[in-house]
C-alpha positions in Angstrom: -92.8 15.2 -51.8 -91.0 12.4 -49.8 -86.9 12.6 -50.4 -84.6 10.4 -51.0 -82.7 9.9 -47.5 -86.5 9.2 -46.0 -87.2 6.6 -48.5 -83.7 5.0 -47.7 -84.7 5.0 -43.7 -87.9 3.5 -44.4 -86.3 0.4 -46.7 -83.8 -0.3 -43.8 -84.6 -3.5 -42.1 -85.5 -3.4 -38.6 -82.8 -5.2 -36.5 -85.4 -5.7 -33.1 -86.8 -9.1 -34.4 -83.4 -10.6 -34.8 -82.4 -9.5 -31.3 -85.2 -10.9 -29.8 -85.0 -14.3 -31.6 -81.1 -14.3 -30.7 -82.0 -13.4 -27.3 -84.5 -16.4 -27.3 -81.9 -18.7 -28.3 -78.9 -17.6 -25.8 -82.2 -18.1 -23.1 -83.0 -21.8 -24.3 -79.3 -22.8 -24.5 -79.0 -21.4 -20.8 -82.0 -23.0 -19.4 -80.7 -26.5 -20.8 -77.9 -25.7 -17.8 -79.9 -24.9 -15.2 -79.8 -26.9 -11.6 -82.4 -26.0 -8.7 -80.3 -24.1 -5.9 -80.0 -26.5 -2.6 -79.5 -25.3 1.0 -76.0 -26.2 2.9 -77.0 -28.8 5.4 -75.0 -28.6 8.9 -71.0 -29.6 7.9 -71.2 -28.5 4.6 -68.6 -26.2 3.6 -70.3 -22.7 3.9 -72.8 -23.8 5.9 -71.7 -21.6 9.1 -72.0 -18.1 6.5 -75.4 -19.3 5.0 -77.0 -19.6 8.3 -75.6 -16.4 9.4 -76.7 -14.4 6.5 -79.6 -16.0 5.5 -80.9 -18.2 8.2 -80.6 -15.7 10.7 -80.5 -12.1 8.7 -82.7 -12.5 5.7 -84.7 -15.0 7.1 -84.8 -14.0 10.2 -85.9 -10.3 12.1 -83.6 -8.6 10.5 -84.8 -9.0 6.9 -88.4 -9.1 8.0 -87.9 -5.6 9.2 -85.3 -4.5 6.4 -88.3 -5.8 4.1 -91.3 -4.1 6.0 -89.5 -0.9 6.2 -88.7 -1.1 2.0 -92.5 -1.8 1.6 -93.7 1.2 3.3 -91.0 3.6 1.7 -91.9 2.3 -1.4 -95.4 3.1 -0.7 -94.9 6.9 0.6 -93.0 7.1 -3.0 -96.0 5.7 -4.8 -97.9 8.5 -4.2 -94.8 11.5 -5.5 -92.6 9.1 -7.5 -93.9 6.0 -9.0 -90.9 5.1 -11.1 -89.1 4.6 -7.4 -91.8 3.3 -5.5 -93.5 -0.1 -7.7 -89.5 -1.3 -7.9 -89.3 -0.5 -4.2 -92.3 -2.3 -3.6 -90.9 -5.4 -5.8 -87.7 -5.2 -3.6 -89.4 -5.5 -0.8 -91.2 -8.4 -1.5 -88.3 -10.2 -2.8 -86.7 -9.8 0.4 -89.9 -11.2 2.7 -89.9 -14.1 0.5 -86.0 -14.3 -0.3 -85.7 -18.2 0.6 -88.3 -19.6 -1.2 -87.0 -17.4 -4.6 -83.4 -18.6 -3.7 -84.8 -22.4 -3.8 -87.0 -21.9 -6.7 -84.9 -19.8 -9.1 -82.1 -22.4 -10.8 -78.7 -21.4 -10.6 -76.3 -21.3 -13.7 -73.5 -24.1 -13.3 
């Protein structure tokens, strides 16, 4: 015999559906303000820390390295850990290809 308290559980609306459509909603308005990220040009202000840290670190050897050396961590953990090594992996590639995901994301004004 089912009780009471069990009956009561499953009459109880389910609140997933409305946090999905209100988190569908909060996206839409967002996108409606978002503008494509440009690059500094030379004698813009912050122009002289872009090119250091992206031109020349992410861009450059440095984060080609940084991102190989993530890759094949995250490979090695494939095998034992997969919960840490398919982020890994996805880390890794976001850093090879951090400038063209910097310029095609939008940023939030």
């Amino acid at each position: 015999m089912i009780k009471l308290a069990t009956l009561a559980r499953l009459r109880r609306p389910s609140f997933a559906s409305a946090d999905a459509s209100c988190t569908f909603v909060v996206a839409l308005a967002l996108a409606s303000a978002a503008h494509a990220f440009q690059a500094p040009t030379a004698g813009d202000l912050g122009y002289d820390i872009y090119d250091i840290v992206v031109n020349q670190g992410v861009k450059g050897p440095l984060g080609f390295v940084g991102g190989v050396a993530a890759f094949l961590f995250g490979v090695s953990r494939l095998f034992s850990n997969i919960m840490i090594g398919i982020p890994t992996i996805v880390a890794a590639v976001c850093l090879i290809r951090a400038d063209s995901i910097l310029q095609t994301f939008g940023m939030i004004v």
